[in-house]
ROKE-825181 format. One record per residue (C-alpha): residue in one letter; residue number from 1; x negated, y, z negated. Coordinates in steps of 0.1 Angstrom, whole numbers, plus 5000, padded with zeros to 4 digits. Layout:
BEGIN
[A,NUM,[X,Y,Z]]
...
This chain:
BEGIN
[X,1,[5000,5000,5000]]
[X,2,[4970,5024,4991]]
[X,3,[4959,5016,5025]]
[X,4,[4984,5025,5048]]
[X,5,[4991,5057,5028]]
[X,6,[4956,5068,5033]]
[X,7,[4960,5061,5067]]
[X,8,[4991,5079,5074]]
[X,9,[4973,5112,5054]]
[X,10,[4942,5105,5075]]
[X,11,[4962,5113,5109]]
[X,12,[4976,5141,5097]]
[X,13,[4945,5162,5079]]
[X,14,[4929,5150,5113]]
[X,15,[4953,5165,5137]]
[X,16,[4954,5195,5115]]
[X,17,[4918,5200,5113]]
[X,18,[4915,5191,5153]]
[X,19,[4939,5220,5158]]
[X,20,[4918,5248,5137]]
[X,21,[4882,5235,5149]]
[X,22,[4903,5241,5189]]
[X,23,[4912,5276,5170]]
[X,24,[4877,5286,5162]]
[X,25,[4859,5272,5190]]
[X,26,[4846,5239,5174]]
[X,27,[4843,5213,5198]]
[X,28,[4826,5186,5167]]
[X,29,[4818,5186,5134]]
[X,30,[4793,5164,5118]]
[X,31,[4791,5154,5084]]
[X,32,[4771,5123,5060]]
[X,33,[4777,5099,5038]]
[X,34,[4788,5106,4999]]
[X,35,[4807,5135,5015]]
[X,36,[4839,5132,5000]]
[X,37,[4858,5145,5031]]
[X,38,[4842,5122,5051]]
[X,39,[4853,5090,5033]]
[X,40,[4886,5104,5036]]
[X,41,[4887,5108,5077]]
[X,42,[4865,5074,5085]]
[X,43,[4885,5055,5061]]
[X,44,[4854,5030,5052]]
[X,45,[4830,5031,5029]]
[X,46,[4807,5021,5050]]
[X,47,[4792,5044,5071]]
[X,48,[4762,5070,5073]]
[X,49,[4777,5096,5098]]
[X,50,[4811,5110,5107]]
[X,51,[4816,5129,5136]]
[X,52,[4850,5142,5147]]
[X,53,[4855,5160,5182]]
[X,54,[4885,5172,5195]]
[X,55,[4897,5138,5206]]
[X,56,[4881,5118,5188]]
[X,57,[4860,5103,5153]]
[X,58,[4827,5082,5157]]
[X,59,[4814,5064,5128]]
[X,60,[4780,5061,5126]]
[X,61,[4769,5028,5107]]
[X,62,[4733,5014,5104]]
[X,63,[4732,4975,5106]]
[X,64,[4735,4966,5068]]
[X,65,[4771,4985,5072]]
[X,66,[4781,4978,5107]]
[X,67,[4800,4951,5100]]
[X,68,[4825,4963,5070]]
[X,69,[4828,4995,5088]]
[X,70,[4839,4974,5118]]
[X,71,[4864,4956,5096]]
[X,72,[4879,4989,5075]]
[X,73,[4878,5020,5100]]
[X,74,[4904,5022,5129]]
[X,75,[4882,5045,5147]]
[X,76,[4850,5037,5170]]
[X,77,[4821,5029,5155]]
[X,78,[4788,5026,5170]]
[X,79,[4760,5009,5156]]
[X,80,[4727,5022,5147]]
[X,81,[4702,4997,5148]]
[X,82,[4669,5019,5156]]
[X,83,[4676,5044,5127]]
[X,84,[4654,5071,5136]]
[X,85,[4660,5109,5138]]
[X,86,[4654,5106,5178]]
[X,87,[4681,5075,5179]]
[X,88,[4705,5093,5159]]
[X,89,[4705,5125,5177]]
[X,90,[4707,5108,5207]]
[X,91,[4738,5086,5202]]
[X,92,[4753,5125,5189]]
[X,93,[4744,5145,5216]]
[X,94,[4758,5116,5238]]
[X,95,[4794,5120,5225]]
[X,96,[4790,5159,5222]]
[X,97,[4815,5177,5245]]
[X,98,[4795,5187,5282]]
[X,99,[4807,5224,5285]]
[X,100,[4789,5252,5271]]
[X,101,[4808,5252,5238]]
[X,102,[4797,5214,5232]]
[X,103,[4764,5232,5219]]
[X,104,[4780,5240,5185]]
[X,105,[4780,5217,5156]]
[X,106,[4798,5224,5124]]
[X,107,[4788,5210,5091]]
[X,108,[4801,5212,5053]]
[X,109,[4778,5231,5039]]
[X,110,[4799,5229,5008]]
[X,111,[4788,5197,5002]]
[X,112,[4758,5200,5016]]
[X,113,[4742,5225,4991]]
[X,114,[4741,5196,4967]]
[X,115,[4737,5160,4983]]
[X,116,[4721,5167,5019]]
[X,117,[4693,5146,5018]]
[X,118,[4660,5156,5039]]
[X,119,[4672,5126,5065]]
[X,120,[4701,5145,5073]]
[X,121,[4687,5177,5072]]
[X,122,[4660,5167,5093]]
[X,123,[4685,5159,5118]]
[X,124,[4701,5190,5119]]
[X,125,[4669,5206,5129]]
[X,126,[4661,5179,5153]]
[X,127,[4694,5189,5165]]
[X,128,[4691,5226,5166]]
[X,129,[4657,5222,5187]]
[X,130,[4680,5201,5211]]
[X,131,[4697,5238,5218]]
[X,132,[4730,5227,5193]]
[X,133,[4739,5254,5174]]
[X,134,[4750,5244,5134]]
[X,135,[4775,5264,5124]]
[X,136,[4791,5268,5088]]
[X,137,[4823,5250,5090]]
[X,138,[4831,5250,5051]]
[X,139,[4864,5271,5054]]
[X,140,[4877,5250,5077]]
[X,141,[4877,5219,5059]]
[X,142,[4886,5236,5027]]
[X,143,[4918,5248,5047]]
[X,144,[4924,5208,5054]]
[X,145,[4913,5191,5026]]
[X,146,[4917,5216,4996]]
[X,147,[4952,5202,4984]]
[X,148,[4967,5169,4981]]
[X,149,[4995,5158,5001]]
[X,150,[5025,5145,4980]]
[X,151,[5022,5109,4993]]
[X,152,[4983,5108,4978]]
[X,153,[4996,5113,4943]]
[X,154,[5003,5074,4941]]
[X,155,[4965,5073,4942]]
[X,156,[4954,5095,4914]]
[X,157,[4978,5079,4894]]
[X,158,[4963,5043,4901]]
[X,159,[4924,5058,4895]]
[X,160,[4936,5079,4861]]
[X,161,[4953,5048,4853]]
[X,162,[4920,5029,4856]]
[X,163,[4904,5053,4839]]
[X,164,[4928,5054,4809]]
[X,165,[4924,5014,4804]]
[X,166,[4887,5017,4802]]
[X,167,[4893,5042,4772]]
[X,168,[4918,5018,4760]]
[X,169,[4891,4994,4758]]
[X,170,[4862,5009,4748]]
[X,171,[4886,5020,4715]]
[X,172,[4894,4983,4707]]
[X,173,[4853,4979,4711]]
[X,174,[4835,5008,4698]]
[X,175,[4820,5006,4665]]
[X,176,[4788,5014,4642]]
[X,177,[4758,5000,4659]]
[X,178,[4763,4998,4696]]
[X,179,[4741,5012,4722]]
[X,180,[4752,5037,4741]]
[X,181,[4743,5022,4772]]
[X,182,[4771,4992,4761]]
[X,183,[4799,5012,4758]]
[X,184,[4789,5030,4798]]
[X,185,[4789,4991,4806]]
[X,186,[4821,4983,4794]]
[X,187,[4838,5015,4809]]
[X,188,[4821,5003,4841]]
[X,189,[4833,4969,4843]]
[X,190,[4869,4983,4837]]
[X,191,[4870,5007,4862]]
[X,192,[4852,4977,4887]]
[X,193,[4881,4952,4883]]
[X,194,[4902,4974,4888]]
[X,195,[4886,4981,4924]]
[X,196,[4870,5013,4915]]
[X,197,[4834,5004,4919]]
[X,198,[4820,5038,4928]]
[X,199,[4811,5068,4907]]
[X,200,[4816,5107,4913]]
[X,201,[4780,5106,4887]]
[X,202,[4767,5080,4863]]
[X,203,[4794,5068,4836]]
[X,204,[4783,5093,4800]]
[X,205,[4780,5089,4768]]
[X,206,[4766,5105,4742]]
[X,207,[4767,5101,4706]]
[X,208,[4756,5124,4675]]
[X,209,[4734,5154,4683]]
[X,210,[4729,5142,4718]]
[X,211,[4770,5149,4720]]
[X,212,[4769,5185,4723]]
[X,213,[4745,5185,4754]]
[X,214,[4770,5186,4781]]
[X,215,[4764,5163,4812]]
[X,216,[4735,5144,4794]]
[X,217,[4724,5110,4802]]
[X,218,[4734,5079,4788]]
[X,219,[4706,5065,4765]]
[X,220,[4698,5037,4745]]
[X,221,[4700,5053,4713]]
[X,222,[4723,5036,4686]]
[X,223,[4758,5048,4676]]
[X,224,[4763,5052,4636]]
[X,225,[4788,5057,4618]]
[X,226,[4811,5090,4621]]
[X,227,[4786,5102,4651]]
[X,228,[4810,5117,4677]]
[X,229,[4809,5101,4708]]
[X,230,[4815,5119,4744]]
[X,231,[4824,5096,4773]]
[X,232,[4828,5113,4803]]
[X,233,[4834,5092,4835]]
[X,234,[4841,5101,4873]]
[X,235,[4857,5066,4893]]
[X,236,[4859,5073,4932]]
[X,237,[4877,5056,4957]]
[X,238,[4878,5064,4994]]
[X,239,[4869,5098,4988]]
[X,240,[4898,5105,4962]]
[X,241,[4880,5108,4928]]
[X,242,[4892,5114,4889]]
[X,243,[4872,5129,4864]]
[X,244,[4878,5116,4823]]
[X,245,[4862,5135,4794]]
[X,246,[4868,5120,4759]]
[X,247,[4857,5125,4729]]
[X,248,[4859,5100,4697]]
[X,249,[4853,5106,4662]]
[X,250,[4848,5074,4642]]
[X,251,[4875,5049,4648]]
[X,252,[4902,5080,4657]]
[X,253,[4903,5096,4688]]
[X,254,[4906,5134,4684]]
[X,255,[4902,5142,4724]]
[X,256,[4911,5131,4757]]
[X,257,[4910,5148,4789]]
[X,258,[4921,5138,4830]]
[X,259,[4914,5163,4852]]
């Protein structure tokens, strides 16, 4: 069920964001894996590159993903097997649009302030020498993909859901003496049988002093009694991600967040 209504959201964001890259003279618009946007519009998991053109979505997939891609995406995908910057660019510039305005490239710089890796920004310039011209196409896909539809609310519901039982869980389990490092493990093997087996960051928490640091690392120091204890995990799936912050107080929970 979680399929086919990510599917039917898919077409639509897509022919709404097909119509404004038409609009402001877009003809494709690249972006890379761990983009959040991009999980969304190839519908796999599996991929390294996304690109969208006016007619149509490649995804790119190195050998090691080929295959699932293949089995979960609707759209082409074409396999990379020499994963170079040459290969890549070439296989892009192949499916680029031939008139003048084919020479423009938009990107998400949004995401790409914090997760481009050199790879893919070495492409971009290997690109740009290629005469493309990379153009910020962040307001764009904001536009598309800044709201949920009302049929996507089945699927926050089903991650916060998942996130609440891991809670539930590590509750009936916490106690005096446990590593901190046990409880991440038991919040992570929740959210994973329930099918969430991705992470917006590294499942938190952090007990005592270290609880007042926010975003700190989970560590191996030992829990005692009445330390406070922040857990603060982020489950993703297909691109749709929740975010849990909770805080417990020896065995009474004094607060929760979803956001």
């Amino acid at each position: 069920m979680l399929t086919e209504v990510i599917k039917t959201v898919a077409l639509r964001r897509l022919t709404k964001l097909q119509h404004l890259m038409e609009e402001n003279n877009l003809p494709a618009l690249i972006l890379f894996e761990n983009d959040f946007v991009a999980y969304k519009l190839s519908l796999t998991q599996h991929f390294n590159i996304v690109l969208v053109t006016l007619n149509d979505i490649y995804v790119f997939a190195d050998t090691t993903l080929y295959h699932e891609a293949r089995r979960e995406s609707p759209w082409s995908v074409i396999a990379i097997e020499d994963f170079t910057l040459e290969e890549v660019a070439k296989k892009i510039l192949s499916l680029l649009p031939n008139e003048h305005r084919g020479k423009r490239l938009g990107v998400n710089k949004l995401w790409g302030r914090n997760k481009l890796s050199f790879l893919y920004k070495d492409l971009l310039d290997t690109l740009c020498f290629k005469n493309i011209e990379i153009l910020d196409a962040t307001r764009i896909l904001t536009e598309v993909f800044d709201k949920p539809y009302k049929d996507e609310l089945i699927i926050i519901e089903w991650i916060s859901r998942a996130a609440s039982k891991a809670l539930q869980v590590v509750c009936e389990y916490l106690k005096p003496g446990m590593l901190e490092y046990e409880v991440a493990a038991i919040i992570d093997k929740v959210l994973d049988e329930n099918g969430i087996v991705n992470r917006w960051f590294s499942t938190i928490v952090a007990s005592g002093p270290r609880a007042a640091s926010p975003h700190v690392k989970t560590s191996s120091r030992k829990i005692r009694y009445g330390d406070p204890v922040i857990i603060d995990m982020g489950p993703v799936w297909m691109g749709y991600d929740g975010c849990s912050a909770y805080l417990h107080s020896r065995a009474k929970p004094v607060l929760g967040k979803h956001c």
